[in-house]
C-alpha positions as CSV (number, residue, x, y, z in Angstrom):
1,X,-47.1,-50.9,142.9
2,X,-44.6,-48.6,140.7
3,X,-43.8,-49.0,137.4
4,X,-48.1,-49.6,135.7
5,X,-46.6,-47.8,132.7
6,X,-43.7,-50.4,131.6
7,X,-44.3,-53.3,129.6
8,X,-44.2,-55.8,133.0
9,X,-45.9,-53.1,135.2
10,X,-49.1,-53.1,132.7
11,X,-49.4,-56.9,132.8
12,X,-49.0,-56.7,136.7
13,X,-51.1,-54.4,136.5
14,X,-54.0,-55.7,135.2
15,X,-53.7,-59.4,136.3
16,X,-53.7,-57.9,139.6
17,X,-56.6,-56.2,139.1
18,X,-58.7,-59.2,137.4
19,X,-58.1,-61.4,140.5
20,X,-59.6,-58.6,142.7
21,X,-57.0,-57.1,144.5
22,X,-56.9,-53.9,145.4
23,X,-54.5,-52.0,143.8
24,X,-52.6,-48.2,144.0
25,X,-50.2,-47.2,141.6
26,X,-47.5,-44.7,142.5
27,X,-46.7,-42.6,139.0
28,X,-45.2,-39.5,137.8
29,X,-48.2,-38.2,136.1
30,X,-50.8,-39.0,138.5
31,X,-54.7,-39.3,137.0
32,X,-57.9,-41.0,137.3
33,X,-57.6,-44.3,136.0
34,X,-60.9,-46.8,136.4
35,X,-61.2,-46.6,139.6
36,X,-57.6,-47.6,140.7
37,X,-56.0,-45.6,142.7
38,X,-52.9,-43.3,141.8
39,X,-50.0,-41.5,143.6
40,X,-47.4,-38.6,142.9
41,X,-44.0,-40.4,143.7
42,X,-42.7,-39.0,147.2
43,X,-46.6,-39.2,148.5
44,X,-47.1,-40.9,151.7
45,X,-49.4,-44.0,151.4
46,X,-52.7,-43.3,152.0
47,X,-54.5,-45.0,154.8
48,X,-56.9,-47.3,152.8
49,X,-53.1,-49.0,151.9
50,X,-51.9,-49.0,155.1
51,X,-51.0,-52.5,156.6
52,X,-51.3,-53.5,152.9
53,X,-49.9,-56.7,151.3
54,X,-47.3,-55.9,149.3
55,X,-45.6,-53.0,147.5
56,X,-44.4,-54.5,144.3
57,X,-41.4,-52.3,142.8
58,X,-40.9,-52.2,138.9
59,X,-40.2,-48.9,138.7
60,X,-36.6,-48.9,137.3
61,X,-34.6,-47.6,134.4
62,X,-33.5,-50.1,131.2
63,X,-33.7,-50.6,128.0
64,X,-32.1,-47.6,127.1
65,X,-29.1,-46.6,125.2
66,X,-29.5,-42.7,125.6
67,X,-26.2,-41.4,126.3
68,X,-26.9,-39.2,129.0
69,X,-28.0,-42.5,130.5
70,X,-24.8,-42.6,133.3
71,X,-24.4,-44.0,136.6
72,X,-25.6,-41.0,138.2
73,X,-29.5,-41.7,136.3
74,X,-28.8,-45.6,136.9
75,X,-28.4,-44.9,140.2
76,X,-31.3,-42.7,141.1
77,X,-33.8,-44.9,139.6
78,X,-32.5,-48.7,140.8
79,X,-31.0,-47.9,143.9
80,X,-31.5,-44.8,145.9
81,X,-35.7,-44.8,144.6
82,X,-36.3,-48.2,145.9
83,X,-35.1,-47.3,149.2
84,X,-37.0,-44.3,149.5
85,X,-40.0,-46.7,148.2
86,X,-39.0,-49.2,151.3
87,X,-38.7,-47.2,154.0
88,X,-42.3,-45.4,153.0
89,X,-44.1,-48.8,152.7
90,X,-41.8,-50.0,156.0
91,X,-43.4,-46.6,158.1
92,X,-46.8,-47.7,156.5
93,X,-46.4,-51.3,157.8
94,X,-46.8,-52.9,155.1
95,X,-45.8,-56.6,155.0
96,X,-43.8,-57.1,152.1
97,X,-41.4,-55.1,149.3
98,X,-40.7,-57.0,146.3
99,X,-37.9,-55.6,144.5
100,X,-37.5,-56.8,140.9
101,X,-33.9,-56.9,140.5
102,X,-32.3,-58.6,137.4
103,X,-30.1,-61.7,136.5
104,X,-27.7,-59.7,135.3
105,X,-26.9,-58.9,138.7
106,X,-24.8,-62.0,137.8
107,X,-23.4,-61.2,134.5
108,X,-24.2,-61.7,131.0
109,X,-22.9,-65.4,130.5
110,X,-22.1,-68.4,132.9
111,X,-20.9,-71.9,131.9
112,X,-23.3,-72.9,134.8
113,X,-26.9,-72.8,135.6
114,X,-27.3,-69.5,137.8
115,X,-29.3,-69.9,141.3
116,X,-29.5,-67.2,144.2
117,X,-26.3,-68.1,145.5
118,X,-24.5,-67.6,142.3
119,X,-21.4,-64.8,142.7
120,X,-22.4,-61.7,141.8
121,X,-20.9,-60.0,138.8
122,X,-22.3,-57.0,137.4
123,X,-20.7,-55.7,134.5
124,X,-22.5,-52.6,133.4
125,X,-24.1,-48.9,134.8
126,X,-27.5,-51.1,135.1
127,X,-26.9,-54.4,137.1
128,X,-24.1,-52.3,139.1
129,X,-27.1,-50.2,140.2
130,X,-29.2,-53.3,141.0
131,X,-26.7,-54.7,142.8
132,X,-26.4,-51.5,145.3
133,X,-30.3,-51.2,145.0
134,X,-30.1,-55.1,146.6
135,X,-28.0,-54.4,149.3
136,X,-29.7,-51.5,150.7
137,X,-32.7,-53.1,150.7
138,X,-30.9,-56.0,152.8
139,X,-29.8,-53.1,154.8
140,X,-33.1,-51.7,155.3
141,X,-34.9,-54.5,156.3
142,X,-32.7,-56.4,158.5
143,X,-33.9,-55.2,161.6
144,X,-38.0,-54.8,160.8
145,X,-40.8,-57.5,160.9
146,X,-41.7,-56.6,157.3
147,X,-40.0,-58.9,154.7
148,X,-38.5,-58.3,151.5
149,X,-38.2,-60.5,148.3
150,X,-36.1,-59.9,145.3
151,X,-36.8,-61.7,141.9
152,X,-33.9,-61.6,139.5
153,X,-35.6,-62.1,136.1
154,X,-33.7,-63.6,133.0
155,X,-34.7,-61.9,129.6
156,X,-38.7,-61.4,129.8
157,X,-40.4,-62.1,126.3
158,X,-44.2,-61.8,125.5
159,X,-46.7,-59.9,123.3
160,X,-45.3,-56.2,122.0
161,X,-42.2,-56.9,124.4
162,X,-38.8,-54.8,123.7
163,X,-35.3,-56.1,123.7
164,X,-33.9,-59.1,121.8
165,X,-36.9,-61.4,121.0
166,X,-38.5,-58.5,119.7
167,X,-35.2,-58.0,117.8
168,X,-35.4,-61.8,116.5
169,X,-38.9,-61.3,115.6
170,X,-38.0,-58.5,112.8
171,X,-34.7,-60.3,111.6
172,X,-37.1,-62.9,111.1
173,X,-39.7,-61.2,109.3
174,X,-37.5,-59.7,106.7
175,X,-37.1,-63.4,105.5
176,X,-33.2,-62.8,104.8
177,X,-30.2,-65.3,105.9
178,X,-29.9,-65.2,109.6
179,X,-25.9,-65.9,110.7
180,X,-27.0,-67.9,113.8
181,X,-26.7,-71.4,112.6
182,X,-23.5,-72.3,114.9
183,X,-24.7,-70.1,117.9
184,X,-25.8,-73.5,119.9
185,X,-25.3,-71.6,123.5
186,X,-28.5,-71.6,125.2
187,X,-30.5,-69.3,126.9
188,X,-33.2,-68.7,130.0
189,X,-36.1,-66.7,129.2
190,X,-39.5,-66.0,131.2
191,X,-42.7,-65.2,129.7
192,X,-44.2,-62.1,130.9
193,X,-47.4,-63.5,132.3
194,X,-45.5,-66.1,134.3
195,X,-43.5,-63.4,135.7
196,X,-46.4,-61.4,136.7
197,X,-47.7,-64.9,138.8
198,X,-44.4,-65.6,140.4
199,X,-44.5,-61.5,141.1
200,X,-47.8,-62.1,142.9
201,X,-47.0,-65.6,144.3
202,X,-44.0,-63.6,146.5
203,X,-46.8,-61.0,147.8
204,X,-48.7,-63.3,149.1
205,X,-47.1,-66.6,150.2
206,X,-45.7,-66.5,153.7
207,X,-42.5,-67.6,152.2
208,X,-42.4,-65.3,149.7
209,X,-39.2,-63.0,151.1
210,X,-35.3,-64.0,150.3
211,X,-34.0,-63.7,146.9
212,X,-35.6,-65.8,144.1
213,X,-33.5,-66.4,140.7
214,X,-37.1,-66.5,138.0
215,X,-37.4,-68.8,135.1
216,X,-40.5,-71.0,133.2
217,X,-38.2,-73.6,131.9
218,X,-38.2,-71.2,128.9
219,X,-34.5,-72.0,127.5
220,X,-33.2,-71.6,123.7
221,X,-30.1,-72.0,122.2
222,X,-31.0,-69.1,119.1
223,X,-31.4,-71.0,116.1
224,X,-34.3,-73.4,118.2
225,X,-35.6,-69.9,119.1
226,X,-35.5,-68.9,115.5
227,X,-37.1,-72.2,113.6
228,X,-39.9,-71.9,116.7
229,X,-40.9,-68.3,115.7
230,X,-41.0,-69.3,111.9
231,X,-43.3,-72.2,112.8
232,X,-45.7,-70.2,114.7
233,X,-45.1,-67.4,112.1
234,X,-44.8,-69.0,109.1
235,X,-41.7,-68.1,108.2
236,X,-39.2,-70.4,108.6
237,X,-35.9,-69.2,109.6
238,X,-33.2,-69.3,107.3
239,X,-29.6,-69.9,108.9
240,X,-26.4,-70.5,108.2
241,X,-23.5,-71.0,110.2
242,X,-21.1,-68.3,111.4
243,X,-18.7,-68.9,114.7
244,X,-19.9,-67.3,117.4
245,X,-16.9,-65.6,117.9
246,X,-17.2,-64.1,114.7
247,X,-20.2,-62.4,115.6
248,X,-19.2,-60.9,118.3
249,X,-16.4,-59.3,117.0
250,X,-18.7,-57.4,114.2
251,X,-20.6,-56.8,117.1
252,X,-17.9,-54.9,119.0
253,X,-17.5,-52.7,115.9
254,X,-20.9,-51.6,115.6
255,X,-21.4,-51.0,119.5
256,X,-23.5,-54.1,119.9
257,X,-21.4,-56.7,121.6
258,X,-23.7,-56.6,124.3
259,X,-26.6,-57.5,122.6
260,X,-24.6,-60.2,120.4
261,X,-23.4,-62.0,123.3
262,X,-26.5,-62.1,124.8
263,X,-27.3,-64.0,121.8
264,X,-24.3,-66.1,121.6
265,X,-23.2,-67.1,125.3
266,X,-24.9,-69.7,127.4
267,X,-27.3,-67.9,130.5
268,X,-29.5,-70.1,132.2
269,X,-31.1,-70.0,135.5
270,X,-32.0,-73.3,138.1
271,X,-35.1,-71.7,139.8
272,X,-35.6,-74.5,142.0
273,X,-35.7,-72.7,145.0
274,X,-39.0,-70.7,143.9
275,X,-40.7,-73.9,142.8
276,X,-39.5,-75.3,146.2
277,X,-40.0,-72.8,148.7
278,X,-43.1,-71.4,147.0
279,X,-44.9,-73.8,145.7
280,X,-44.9,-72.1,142.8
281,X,-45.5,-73.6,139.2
282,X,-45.8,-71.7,136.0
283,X,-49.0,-71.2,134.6
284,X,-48.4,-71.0,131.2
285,X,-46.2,-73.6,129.6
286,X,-43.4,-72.7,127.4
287,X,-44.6,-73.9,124.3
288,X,-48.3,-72.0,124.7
289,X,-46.0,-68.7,125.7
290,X,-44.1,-68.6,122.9
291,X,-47.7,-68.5,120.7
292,X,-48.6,-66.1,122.9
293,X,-45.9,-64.1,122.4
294,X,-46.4,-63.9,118.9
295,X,-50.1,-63.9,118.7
């Protein structure tokens, strides 16, 4: 697997290891680590993982706003190094790449439910790059045995996770009026863990290769979000109403329509076809993963 040091890659990470598989890490800063073995990047795979499983793929670059942070660094990290990854693990003969991709390979809203079939629509450095890092791997494996999946995640949430639910969580904390009251477009998360399980569902099952859209059933319009984290928190959210609209447009000024509108437009994924095709059925319902989350 790449990726053990982001915040999916260390719950991959160690689920995988607690249900006894064996496990190599490829990392920049290679060192002992409990046993488990570890690679440079660029290192061919060793024989004990030749023939192996799977090679799960989450290294990547997000959650950044550094400026230096072009298409140029996008496109290193979520395109051109998961085809170098590929074609290593395809010389190797291993049997399957997952390639976590993203849903915003489909943009940032839709006024319908979003499934693997949905038209692509990247609008930024980051899904553009995904979306060339998906179609090389199409590419690459077109014409080999091995199979490849792709699992396009909505907005992953759990304990200590970054982005906007962590975001939410502070606004919450601080006990002041939230502006969210009116913002009744809703939203598809996944819980971390459940992630992790569909991750390791498409490494094993023999129909784990196509593209698979993820989601838990995980889907909150914000202020529901909101009066659920002050429940388990004991905080109760505080709203009132401001149009949608409205917020966005501070947003722009500020630099953070991005992050508004993720807050204010409807996403929300139909992942049928991974319950369907996989068998696959979250473990960890969203009501427990929300508590979870903010254990």
């Amino acid at each position: 697997m790449t990726g053990a040091s982001g915040y999916i890659g260390q719950a991959l990470l160690r689920q995988a290891c607690e249900r006894g598989h064996q496990v190599a890490v490829y990392t920049r800063r290679p060192t002992e680590s409990g046993g488990i073995a570890t690679l440079p990047f660029g290192a061919p795979i060793p024989d004990d993982f030749r023939q192996a499983d799977a090679l799960i793929n989450l290294a990547g670059r997000a959650h950044t706003t550094d400026a230096g942070d072009g298409r140029d660094a996008f496109d290193e990290a979520n395109h051109q190094l998961p085809v170098r990854l590929a074609e290593q693990a395809r010389l190797a003969g291993v049997r399957r790449f997952v390639q976590v991709s993203s849903i915003g390979v489909h943009g940032n809203a839709s006024a319908l439910a979003l499934t693997e079939s949905s038209p692509l629509a990247p609008d930024t450095p980051y899904t553009r790059s995904k979306v060339r890092g998906e179609q090389a791997l199409h590419a690459l494996f077109a014409a080999t045995p091995q199979a490849l999946a792709i699992v396009r995640p909505p907005m992953v949430y759990g304990p200590g996770c970054p982005g906007n639910f962590a975001r939410l969580r502070r606004l919450l904390q601080t006990g002041l009026p939230l502006p969210f009251g009116a913002a009744d477009a809703r939203r598809s998360f996944i819980f971390v863990d459940n992630l992790v399980d569909l991750l390791l569902h498409c490494a094993a099952h023999p129909n784990g290769h196509g593209v698979y859209v993820a989601g838990d059933g995980s889907d909150y319009a914000v202020p529901q979000l909101l009066r659920a984290m002050g429940r388990e928190l004991g905080r109760p959210a505080r709203l009132f109403p401001v149009p949608p609209a409205c917020l966005r447009g501070a947003a722009l000024l500020v630099g953070l329509r991005r992050e508004m509108d993720s807050l204010t437009r409807s996403l929300l994924v139909d992942w049928t076809h991974a319950r369907t095709t996989l068998a696959w059925t979250p473990p960890i319902d969203p009501e427990t993963a929300l508590r979870l989350a903010l254990a």
